[in-house]
C-alpha positions in Angstrom: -39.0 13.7 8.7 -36.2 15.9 7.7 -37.8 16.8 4.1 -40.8 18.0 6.4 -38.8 20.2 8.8 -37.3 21.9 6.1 -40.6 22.2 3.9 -41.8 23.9 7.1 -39.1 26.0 8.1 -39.3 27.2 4.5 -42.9 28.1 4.6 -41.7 29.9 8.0 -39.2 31.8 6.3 -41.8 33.1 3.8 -44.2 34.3 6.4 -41.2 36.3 8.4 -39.4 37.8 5.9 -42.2 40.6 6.0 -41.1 41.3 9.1 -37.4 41.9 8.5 -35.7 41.1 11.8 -32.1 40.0 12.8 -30.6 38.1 15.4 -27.4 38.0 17.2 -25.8 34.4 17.9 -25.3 33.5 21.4 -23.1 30.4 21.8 -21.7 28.0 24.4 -17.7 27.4 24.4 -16.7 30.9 26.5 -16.2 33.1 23.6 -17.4 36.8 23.8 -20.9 36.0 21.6 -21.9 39.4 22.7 -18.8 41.6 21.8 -19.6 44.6 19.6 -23.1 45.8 21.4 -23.4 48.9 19.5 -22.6 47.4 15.9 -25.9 46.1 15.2 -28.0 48.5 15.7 -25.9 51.1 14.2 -26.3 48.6 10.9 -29.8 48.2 11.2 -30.4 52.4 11.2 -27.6 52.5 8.1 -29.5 50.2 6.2 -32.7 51.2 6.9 -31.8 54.4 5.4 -29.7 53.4 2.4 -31.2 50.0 1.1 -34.2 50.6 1.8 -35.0 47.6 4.6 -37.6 48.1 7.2 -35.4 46.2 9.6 -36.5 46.1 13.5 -34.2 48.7 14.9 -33.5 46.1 17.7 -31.9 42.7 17.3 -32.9 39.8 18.8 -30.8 37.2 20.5 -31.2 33.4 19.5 -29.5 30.3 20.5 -27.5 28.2 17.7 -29.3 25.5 19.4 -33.1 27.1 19.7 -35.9 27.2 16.4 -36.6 30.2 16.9 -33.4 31.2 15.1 -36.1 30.4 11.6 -38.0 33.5 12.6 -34.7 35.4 11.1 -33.5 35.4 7.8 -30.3 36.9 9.1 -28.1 35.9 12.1 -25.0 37.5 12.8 -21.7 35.6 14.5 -19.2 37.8 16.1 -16.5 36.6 19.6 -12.6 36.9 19.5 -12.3 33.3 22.0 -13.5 29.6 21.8 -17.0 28.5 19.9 -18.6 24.9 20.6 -21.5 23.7 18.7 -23.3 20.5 20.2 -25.2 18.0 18.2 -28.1 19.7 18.4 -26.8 23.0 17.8 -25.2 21.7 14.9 -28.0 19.9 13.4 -30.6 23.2 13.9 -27.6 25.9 11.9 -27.7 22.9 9.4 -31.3 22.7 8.6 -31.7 26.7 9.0 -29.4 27.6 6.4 -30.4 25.1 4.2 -34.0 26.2 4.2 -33.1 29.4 3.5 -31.3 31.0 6.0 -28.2 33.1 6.4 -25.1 32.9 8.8 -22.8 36.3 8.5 -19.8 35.0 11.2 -17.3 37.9 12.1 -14.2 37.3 13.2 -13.3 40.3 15.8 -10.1 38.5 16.3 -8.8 34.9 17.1 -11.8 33.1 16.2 -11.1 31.7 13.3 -9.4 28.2 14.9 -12.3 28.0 16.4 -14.8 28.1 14.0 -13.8 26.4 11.4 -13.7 23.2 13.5 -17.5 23.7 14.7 -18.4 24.4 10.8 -16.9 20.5 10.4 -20.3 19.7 12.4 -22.9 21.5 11.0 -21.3 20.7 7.4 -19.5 17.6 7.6 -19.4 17.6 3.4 -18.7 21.6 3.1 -16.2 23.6 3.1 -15.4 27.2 3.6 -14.3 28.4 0.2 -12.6 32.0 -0.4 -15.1 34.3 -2.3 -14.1 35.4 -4.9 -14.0 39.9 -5.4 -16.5 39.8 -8.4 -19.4 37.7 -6.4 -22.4 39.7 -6.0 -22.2 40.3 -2.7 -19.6 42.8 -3.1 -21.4 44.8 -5.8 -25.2 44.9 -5.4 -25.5 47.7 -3.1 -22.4 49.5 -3.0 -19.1 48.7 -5.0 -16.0 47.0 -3.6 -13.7 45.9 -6.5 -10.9 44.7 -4.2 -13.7 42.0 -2.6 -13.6 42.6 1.4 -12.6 46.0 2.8 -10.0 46.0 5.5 -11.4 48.1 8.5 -9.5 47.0 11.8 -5.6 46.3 11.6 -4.4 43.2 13.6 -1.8 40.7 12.1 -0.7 42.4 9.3 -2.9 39.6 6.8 -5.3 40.9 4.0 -8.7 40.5 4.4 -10.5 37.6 3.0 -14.2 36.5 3.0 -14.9 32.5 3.2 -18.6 31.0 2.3 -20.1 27.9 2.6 -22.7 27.4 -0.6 -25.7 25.2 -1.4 -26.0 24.9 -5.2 -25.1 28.7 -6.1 -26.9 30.1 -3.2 -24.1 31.5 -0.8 -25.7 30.5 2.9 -22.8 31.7 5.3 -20.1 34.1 5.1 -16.9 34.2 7.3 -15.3 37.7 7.1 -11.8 37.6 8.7 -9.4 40.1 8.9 -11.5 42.9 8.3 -13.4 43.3 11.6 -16.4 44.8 10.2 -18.2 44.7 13.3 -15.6 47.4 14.6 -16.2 49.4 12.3 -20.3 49.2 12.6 -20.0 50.4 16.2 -20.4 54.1 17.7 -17.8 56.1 16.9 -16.1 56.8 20.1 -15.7 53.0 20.6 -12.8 52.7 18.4 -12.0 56.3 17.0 -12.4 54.7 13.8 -12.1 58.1 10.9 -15.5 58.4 8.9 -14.5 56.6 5.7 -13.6 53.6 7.6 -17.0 53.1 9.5 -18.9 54.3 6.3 -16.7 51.4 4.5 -17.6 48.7 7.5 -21.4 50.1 7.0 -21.6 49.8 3.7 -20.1 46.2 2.9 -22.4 45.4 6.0 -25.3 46.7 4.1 -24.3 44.4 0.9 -24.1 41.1 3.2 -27.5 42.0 4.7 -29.2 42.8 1.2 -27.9 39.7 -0.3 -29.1 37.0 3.0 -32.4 39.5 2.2 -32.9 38.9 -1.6 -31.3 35.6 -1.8 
């Protein structure tokens, strides 16, 4: 039965990729799934006109729970407070990414305890690994030779990027210390200067062109 779920969420994924929509991650626990309103859009329109997606310049919300969240090769995390994934949450992330889809989880600041105890449930045999700064991801739109670019200044820590892979196939990326989300948004949210955002919009542009291609 599970073979069959994922033959057909695979044959789902096939049939929507056409249509090149994405889909923000709403959540139970209390965190903020819905922080960061402008970023998303502002990504969309940047990589619409650099990379060459036709993206749907609005994205959708999903449930971690719901199967609709197959209708989107690309589902973007974001919250600074608490996540909780139930069974069934769990079990639908699990057989999504493994059919093909991809999880990009931003940490816009004390999620990270969080999260990586839910990840336990949809993964109980994974584990998020650091990516290393010569992975794809980090050159096959626009070059970052340091690996994740630092955008929003909280702790003091560098910025790392964690994955989760099947095979070689990188299926989820956890970007923490960066905040890239912060730097997707309007400018007058955060006063960010221009070479920040374009930084933030760019490596946003790689993580969207590799769940795309890969």
């Amino acid at each position: 039965m599970k073979k069959a779920i994922l033959f057909l969420a695979s044959c789902f994924f096939i049939l929507n990729l056409w249509a090149q929509e994405i889909a923000l991650l709403k959540y139970s626990g209390g965190g903020d799934w819905y922080s960061n309103p402008t970023s998303l859009p502002n990504l969309i329109t940047f990589c619409n006109q650099n990379i060459n997606t036709k993206i749907d310049k609005t994205p959708k919300t999903v449930e971690a729970g719901n199967i609709d969240i197959f209708q989107y090769p690309f589902v973007h995390m974001t919250g600074h407070g608490n996540v909780f994934f139930s069974d069934v949450d769990a079990e639908n992330l699990r057989n999504y990414l493994l059919s093909g889809g991809f999880l990009h989880i931003d940490d816009n600041y004390g999620m990270r305890p969080y999260i990586t105890e839910e990840l336990k449930k949809v993964f109980p045999d994974k584990y998020l690994i650091e990516i290393p700064s010569d992975f794809i991801i980090f050159s096959n739109a626009f070059y970052f030779p340091q690996g994740l670019p630092k955008i929003h200044e909280h702790d003091g820590k560098a910025p790392q990027a964690f994955g989760i892979f099947d095979e070689d196939r990188l299926m989820l990326i956890f970007t923490f210390e960066s905040d890239l989300g912060d730097g997707w948004e309007d400018p007058e949210v955060h006063n960010d200067p221009e070479d920040v955002r374009e930084k933030a919009l760019k490596m946003g542009a790689n993580i969207v062109k590799y769940a795309f291609e890969n």
